[in-house]
N, C-alpha and C positions, 0 to 999 in steps of 0.2 A: 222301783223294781224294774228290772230290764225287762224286753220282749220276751214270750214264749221264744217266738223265732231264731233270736240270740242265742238263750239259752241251747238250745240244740243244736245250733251253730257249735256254741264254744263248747258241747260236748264232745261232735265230731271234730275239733279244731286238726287243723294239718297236721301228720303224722311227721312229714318231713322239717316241716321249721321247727319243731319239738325235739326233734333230732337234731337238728344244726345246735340249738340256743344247748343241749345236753353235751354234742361236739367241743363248742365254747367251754364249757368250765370244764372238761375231760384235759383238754389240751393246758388249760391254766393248773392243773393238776399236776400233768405228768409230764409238759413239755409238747410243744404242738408236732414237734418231730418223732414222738411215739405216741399219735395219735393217725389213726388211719381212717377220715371222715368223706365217706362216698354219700354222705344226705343228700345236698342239695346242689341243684344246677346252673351253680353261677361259675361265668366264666371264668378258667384260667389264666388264658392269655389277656394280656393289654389290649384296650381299645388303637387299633391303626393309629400312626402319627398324625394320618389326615386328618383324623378326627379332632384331636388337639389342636390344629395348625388353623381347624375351619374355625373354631371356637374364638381363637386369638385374631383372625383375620376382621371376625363379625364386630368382635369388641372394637377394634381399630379404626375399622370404616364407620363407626357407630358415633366413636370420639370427633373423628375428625368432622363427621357432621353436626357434631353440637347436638344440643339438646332435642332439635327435633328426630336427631338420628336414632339417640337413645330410647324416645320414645316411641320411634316404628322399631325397634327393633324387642321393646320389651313389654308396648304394650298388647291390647288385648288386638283379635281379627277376628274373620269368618270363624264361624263355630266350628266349623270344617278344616280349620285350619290355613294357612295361607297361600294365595292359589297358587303362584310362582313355585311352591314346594309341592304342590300335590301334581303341576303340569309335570315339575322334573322327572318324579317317581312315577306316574303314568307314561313317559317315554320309556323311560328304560326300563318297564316291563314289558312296553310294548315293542321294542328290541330284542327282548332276550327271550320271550316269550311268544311274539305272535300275536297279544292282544290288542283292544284298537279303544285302549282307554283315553280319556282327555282327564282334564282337572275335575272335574265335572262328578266325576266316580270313582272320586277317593276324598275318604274323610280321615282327615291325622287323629289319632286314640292317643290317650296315658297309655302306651304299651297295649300289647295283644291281649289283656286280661280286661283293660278299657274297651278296646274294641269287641271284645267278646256282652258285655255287658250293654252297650250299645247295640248291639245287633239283638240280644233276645231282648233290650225294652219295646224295641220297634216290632218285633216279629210275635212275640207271646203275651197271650192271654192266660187268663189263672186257668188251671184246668188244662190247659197244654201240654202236651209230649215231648224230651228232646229225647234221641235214640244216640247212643255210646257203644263202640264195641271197648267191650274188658281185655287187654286191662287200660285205663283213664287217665288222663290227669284228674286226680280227687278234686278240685275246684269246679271241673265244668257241675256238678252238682250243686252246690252254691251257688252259682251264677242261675242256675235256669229256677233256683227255688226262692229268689231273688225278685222274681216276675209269676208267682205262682205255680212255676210249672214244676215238670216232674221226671227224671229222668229215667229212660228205659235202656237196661243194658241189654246187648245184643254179645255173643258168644263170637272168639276168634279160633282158627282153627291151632288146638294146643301143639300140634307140631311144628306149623310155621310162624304165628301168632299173625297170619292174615285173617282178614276180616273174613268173615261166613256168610257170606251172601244170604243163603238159604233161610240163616237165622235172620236175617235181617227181614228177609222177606214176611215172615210169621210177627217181627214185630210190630211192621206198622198197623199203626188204625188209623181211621177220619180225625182223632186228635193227635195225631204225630204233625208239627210244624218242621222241625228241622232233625237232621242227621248231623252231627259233629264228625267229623275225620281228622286225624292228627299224625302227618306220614313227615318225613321222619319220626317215628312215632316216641313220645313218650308216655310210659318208662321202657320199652321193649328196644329201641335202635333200629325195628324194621322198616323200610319203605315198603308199602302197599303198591302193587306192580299194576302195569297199565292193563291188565286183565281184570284183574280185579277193580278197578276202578272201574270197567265200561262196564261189567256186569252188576256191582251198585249204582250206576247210572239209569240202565237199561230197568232195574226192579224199581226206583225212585219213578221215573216216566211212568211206567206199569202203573205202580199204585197212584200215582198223581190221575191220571185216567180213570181209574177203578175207582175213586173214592170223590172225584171231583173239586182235591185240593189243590194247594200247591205247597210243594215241601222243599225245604230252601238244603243244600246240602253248606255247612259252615266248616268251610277248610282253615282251619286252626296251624298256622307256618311258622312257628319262628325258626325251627330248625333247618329251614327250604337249602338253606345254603353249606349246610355241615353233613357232606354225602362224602364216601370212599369207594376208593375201586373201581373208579372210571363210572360210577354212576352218577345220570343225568340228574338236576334240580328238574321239578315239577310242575305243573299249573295247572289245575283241575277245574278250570274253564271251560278248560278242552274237552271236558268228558259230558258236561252237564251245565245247563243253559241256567239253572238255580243255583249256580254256584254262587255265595258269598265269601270273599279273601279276607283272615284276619292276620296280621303280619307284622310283628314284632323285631325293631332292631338290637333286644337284649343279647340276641347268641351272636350274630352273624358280625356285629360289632363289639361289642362285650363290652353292652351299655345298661345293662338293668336297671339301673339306680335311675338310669335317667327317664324310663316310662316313656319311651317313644315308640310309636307304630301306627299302622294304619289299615281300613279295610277298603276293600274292593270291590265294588257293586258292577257287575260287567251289565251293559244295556239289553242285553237277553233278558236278565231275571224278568221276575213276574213282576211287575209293578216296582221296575225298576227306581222311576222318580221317586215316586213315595219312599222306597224304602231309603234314597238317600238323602230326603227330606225329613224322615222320623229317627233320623240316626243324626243326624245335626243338632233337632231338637233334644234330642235323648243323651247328647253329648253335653248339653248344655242343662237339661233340668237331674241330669244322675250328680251334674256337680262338679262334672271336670270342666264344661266351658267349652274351654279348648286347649289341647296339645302345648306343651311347654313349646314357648315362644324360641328360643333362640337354640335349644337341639333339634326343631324342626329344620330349621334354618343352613345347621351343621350338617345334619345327615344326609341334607337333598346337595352339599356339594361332597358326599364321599359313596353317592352310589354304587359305586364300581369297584371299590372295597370289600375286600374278600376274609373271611374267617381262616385263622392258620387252622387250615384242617389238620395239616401234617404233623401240628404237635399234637391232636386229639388221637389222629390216625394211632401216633408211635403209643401211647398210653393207652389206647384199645388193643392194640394186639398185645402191649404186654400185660395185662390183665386177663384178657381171654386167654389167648396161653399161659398165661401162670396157674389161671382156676381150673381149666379143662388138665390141664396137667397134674394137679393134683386130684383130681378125679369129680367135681364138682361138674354138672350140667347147667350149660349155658348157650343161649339165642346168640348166635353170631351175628353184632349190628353192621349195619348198612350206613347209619346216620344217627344225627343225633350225637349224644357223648353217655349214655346210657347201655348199662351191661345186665341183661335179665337174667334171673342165676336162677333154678331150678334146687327149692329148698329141700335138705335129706328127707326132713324132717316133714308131716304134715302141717305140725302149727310153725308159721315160716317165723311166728313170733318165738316160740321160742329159739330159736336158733339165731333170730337176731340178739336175743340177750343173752345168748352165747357168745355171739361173737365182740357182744361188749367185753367180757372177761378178758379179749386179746387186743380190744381198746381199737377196733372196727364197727365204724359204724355204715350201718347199713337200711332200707327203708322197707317194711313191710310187704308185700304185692296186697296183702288186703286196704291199703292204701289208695289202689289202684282197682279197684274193685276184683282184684284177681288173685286169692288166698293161694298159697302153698309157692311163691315166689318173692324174692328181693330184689331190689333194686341197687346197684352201686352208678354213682354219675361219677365217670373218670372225667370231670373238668378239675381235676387238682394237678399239684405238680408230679413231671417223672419221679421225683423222689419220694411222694406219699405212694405211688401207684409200686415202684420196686421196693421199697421197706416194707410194705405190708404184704409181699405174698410170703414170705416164711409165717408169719401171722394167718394166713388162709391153708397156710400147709398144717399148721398144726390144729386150727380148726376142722378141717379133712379129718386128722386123725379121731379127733373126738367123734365123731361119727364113723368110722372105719371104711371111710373112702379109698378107691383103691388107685394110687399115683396112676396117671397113663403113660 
């Protein structure tokens, strides 16, 4: 018989991959061009040619050293990953950012969901705290309950869906460890503004004082690099000496598959070494070891590799303006490839199995711990994102929304 823990696991299982794998046989149904599937947030675009190019290069120089080449390049390293790649990505942070990392304080993850899992073995104890503002990614829940902990949601302000200080302040207790933040945020598209950031800084300090902890803030990025409109990428170093970076190259390269990323322990935090000593460890006894060998490899020569915002950009605004147009209420994103739409309806489920009917798929907000909203991620092509709004017009109708 499996775990209790399982079992309740697979009761909550993912609302979005259940959508995708339902996606899948809708489109083998009806034809994938009158299927209009905003589930899940995997890249559109192609990974950069660099990325290709570093792949074929690595192989090359690999061969030509014979056998011993092949095996530095595919066997095992530091747990941490290999230092020559963690020195390259601590430069060009500390270029583009301002920081003053070395190899030293960065460890390579299976992607940001690895790093995430690494950072609460090292940091929780059963019985611990993490603090969420709503709405989530539904996983950091799994991940802290993983390590016994328990997650506390904290309220965003419903107008702008910035975080609420205020609530935040009423959350903490003496068993609060960490604060998660996720700017470009998923599922909303908002970036949390440098106000709001020094003021959860300022109330973290507060209470770290007041309760005689220390409370780590884990800045959750893989969106860092998919902003519009002249706005800057981020680094929340800057705001708070507890900061921990976990940093994923699935969006920024449109590499999911591949489970690369890394976190960032800046020499401020509290017990800095340890923490990047118990995340080596934790990288190696949770079972990944270490970082796939030869995409580490790849992606420290395509740092400077950028996300085609501009095709996200174009499918953001024609989605917003197509939904606001038909009279649907929707957060205007900043970043990210996420569109938060404002359900007619109170149960936003029903209205998602509404919008089955016109073979739209779309993701709960109770998903996200934040009932009465959907989610659509425009990383599909211009041509799902313009087929499907006559399909959102006549959903409008069914609810008697009024065109703007």
């Amino acid at each position: 018989m499996i775990s209790k823990r399982i079992q309740k696991a697979m009761e909550g299982n993912s609302a979005i991959r259940a959508m995708f794998v339902e996606g899948k046989a809708m489109a083998a149904k009806y034809g994938a061009e009158h299927v209009y599937d905003f589930s899940l947030g995997n890249p559109a675009t192609p990974a950069p040619a660099a990325v290709n190019d570093a792949i074929r290069e690595l192989l090359a120089e690999a061969d030509a050293a014979g056998p011993a080449g092949s095996l530095a390049l595919h066997g095992y390293m530091e747990n941490s990953g290999y230092g020559e790649v963690r020195a390259a990505i601590a430069e060009n942070l500390n270029r583009r950012f301002r920081t003053t990392f070395d190899a030293h304080n960065l460890i390579m993850t299976v992607g940001a969901a690895g790093g995430l899992n690494i950072i609460f073995k090292t940091i929780l104890d059963p019985g611990d705290e993490v603090i969420v503002f709503a709405p989530f990614f539904g996983e950091y829940r799994q991940y802290a309950a993983n390590f016994g902990a328990s997650l506390v949601v904290a309220a965003s302000d419903p107008d702008t869906f910035q975080p609420d200080a205020d609530e935040l302040a009423k959350k903490i207790t003496p068993r609060t460890k960490a604060l998660i933040v996720n700017t470009p945020n998923n599922p909303t598209g908002v970036i949390y503004r440098p106000d709001t950031m020094r003021r959860i800084a300022e109330i973290l300090e507060q209470k770290q004082r007041e309760y005689g902890t220390d409370i780590y803030l884990v800045s959750d990025e893989p969106y860092r690099e998919l902003v519009y409109d002249g706005k800057k990428e981020d680094f929340l170093t800057a705001y708070y000496a507890n900061t921990i970076v976990g940093y994923s190259f699935s969006k920024s390269l449109s590499l999911p598959g591949e489970r690369i990323g890394y976190v960032a322990v800046p020499d401020e935090a509290a017990d800095a070494e340890d923490l990047i000593r118990g995340m080596e460890i934790s990288n190696r006894t949770l079972g990944f070891v270490n970082a796939p060998s030869l995409i580490q490899k790849a992606v420290a020569r395509c740092l400077d590799e950028k996300p085609d915002v501009a095709f996200y950009d174009e499918n953001r605004r024609m989605l917003y303006e197509g939904l606001t147009k038909s009279g649907f209420t929707c957060i205007r994103p900043d970043g990210a490839f996420y569109l938060w739409v404002k359900s007619p309806v109170s149960d936003e489920k029903a209205f998602v199995e509404e919008g089955k009917k016109l073979r739209i798929l779309m993701v709960p907000g109770s998903s996200f711990g934040c009932p009465g909203y959907v989610r659509l991620a425009y990383c599909v092509s211009h041509e799902t994102v313009r087929h499907s709004l006559p399909a959102f017009e006549e959903l409008a109708k069914v609810y008697g929304l009024q065109k703007g």
